[in-house]
C-alpha positions in Angstrom: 1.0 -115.6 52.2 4.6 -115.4 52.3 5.0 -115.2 48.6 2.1 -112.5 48.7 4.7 -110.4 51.5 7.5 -111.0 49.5 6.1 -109.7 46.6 4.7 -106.8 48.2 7.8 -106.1 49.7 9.4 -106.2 46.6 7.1 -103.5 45.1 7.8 -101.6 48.5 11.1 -101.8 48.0 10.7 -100.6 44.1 9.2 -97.6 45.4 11.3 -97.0 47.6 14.0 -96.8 44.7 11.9 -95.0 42.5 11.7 -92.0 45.3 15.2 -92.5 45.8 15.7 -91.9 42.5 13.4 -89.0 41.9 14.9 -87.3 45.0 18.2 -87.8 43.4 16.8 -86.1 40.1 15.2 -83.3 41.8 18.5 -83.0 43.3 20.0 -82.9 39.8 17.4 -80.2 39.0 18.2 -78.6 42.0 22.0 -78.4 41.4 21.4 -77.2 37.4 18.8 -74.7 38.4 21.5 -73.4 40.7 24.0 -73.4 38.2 21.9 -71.7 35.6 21.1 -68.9 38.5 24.8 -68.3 39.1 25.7 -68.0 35.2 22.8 -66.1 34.6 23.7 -63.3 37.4 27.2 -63.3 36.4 26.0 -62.9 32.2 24.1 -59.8 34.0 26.5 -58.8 36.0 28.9 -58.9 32.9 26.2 -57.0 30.6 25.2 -54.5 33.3 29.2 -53.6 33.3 29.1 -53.6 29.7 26.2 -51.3 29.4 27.7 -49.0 32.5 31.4 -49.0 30.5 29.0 -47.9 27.0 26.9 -45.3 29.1 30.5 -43.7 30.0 31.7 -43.9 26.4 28.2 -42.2 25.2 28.8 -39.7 28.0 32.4 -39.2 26.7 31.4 -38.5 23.1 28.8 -36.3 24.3 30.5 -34.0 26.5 33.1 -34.1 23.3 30.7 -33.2 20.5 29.3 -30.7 22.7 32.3 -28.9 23.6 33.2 -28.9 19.5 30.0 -27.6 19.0 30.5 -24.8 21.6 33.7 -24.3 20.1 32.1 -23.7 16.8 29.5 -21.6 17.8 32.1 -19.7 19.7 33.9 -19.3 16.4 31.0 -18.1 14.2 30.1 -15.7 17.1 33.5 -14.2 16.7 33.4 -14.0 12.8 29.8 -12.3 13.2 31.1 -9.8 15.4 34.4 -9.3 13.2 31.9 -8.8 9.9 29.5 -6.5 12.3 32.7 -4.7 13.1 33.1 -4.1 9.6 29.9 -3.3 9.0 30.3 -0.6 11.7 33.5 0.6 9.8 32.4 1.2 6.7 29.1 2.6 7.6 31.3 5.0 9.9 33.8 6.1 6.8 31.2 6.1 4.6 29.2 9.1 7.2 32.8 10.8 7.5 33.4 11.1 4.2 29.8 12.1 3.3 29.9 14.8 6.6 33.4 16.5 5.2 31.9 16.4 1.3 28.9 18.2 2.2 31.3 20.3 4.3 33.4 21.0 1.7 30.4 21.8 -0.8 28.6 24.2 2.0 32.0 26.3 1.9 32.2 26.5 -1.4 29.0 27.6 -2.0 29.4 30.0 0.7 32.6 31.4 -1.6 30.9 31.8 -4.4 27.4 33.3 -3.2 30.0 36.0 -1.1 28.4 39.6 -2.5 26.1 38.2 -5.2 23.0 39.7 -3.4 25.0 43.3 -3.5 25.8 42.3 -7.5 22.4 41.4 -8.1 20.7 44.7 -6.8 23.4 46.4 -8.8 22.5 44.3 -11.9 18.5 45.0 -10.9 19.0 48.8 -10.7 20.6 48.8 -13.7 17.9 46.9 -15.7 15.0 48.4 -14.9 15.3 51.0 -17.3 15.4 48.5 -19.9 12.5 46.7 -18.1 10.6 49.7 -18.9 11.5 50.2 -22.5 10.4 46.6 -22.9 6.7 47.2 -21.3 6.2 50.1 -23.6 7.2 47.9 -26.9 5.0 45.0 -25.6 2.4 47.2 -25.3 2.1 49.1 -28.8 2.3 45.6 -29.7 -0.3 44.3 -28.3 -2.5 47.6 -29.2 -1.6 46.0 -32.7 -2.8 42.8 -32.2 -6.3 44.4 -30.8 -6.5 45.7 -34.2 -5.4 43.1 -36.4 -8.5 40.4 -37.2 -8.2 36.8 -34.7 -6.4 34.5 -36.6 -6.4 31.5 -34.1 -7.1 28.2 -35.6 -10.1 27.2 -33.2 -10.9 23.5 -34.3 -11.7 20.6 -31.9 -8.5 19.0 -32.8 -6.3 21.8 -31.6 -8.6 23.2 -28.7 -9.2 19.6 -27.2 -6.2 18.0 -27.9 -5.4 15.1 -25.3 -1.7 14.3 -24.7 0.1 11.0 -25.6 0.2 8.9 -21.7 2.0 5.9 -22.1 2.5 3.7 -18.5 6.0 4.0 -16.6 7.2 -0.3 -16.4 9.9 -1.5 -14.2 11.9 -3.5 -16.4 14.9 -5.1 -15.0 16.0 -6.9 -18.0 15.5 -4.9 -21.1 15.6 -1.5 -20.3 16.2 0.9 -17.1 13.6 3.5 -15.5 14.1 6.5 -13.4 13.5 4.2 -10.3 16.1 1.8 -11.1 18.5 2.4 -8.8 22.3 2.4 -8.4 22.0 -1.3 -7.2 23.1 -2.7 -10.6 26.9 -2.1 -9.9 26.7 -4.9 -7.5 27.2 -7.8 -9.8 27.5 -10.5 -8.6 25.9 -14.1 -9.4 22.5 -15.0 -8.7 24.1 -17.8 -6.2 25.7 -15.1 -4.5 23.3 -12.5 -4.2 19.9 -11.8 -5.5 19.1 -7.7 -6.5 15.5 -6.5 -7.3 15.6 -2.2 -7.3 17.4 -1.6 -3.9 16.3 -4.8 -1.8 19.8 -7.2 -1.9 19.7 -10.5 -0.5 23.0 -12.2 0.6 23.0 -16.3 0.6 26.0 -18.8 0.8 25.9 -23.0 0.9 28.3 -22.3 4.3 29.0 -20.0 6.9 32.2 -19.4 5.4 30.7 -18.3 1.8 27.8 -16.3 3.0 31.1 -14.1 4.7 33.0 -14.5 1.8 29.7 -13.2 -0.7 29.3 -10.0 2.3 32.6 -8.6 2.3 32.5 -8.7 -1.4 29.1 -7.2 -1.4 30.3 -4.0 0.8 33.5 -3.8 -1.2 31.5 -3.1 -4.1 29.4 -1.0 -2.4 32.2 1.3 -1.1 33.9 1.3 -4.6 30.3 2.6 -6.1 30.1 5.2 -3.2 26.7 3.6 -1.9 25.8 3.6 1.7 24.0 1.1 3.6 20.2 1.9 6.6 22.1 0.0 9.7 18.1 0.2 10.6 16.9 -1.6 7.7 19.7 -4.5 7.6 19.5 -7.3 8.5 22.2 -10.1 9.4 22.4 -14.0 9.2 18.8 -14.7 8.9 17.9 -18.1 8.3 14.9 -17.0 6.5 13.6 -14.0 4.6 10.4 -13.0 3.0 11.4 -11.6 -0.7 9.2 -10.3 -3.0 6.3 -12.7 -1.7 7.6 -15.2 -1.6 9.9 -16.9 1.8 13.3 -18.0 1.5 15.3 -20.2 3.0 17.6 -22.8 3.6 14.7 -25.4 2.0 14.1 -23.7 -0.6 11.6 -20.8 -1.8 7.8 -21.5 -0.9 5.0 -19.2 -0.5 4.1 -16.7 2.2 1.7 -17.5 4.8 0.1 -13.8 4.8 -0.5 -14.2 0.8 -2.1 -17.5 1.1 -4.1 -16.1 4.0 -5.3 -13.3 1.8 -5.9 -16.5 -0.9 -7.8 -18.5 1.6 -9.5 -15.2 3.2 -10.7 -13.9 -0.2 -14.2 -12.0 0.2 -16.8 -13.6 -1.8 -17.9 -11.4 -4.9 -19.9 -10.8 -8.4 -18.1 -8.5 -9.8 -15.8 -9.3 -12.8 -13.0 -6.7 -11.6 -12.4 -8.2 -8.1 -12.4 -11.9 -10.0 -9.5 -10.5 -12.0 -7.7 -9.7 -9.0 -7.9 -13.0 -7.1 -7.2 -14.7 -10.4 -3.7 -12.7 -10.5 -2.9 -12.9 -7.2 -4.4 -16.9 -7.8 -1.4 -17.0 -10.5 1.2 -15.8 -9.0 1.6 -18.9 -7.2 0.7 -21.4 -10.0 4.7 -22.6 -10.0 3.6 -24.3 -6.4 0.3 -25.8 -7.6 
């Protein structure tokens, strides 16, 4: 019996070590779990200060970038207004001029009409004693004719003769028609401006060009004498619609009213209407 309570005793005591132990591990744990808690709130607290200092810095570059771009817009609101201004100025020389020309031409003409209508019912008085000297040859003339035999070659050819009609064509290249207007004395590059009859179309890579190609554009218009419709201008447009087609800072594609008259096509038979849509069809084929 005692070696039976000895031995149990012994494995009492073992377990007792073993807790002792296991308390002192979970102790251990305790402590690192602890440890890991405090460096994990200071690595947030240190990351949370990082992202707060980097929130600042965005904040900074922002309120920088949008005070440049304020700054810029500021600017090309100024140049506008400077080319409207201009604009204004030449369109307001341009009517001065024009008013004191036609003023100058009215007076003249006034000069010179001064006592024609007196010199003309002199002149009239005086020729209508010839005027009837004339009517009394024209008519023992014609009392000869009434006696003479008719003479007149009446064949078809000469009685139904149809006159030569050939079709007016705008031709911007080869030749020049009576519409073709004054425009041509623009002359500038096709990168510059684009001219088709009297529609011009300013463009520029920058802000600074597109000025650059408008005050040449009105300097040649004031040396050729031709004035500009304030109402039908228009001014730094981002896009344009131009001869059907739309322009812009993309590139040329088509216009949405043309391919809704594509799309919206009435069905028919008839072999004139197919011709039509087959036209308008091909006028597009460069985006197909």
């Amino acid at each position: 019996m005692d070696e039976k309570f000895e031995m149990l005793l012994a494995m009492m005591k073992e377990m007792k070590a073993g807790q002792d132990e296991m308390k002192a591990g979970q102790d251990e744990m305790k402590a690192g779990q602890e440890e890991m808690k405090a460096g994990l709130e200071k690595e947030m607290e240190a990351g949370q200060e990082e992202m707060k200092v980097g929130q600042e810095e965005i904040k900074v570059r922002q309120e920088e970038m949008k005070a440049g771009t304020e700054k810029k817009m500021e600017s090309g609101q100024e140049r506008m207004e400077q080319v409207q201004e201009e604009i204004k100025d030449l369109i307001r020389a341009r009517k001065e001029e024009m008013r004191s020309h036609v003023a100058r031409q009215v007076e003249g003409i006034k000069d010179h009409f001064d006592g024609c209508i007196e010199r003309m019912e002199e002149e009239v008085q005086g020729v209508k004693g010839e005027i009837e000297e004339v009517k009394t040859e024209v008519q023992e003339k014609m009392s000869y004719l009434e006696r003479i035999p008719n003479n007149f070659p009446a064949n078809p050819e000469f009685m139904y003769s149809r006159p030569t009609v050939k079709p007016l064509t705008i031709d911007g290249q080869t030749s020049r028609t009576i519409f073709k207007t004054q425009f041509d004395v623009v002359r500038l590059s096709s990168e510059a401006c684009l001219v088709y009859l009297d529609d011009i179309i300013i463009v520029g890579r920058t802000f600074e060009e597109h000025l650059n190609n408008l005050r040449k554009l009105f300097q040649r218009l004031q040396k050729a004498n031709l004035n500009l419709n304030p109402k039908k201008c228009r001014f730094f447009q981002k896009e344009v619609a131009y001869l059907g087609h739309v322009i812009s800072e993309e590139g040329v594609k088509t216009d949405p009213e043309k391919i809704k008259a594509i799309v919206d096509w009435p069905r028919s038979d008839k072999l004139h209407d197919l011709r039509s849509f087959l036209v308008l069809c091909t006028y597009y084929r460069r985006f197909v």
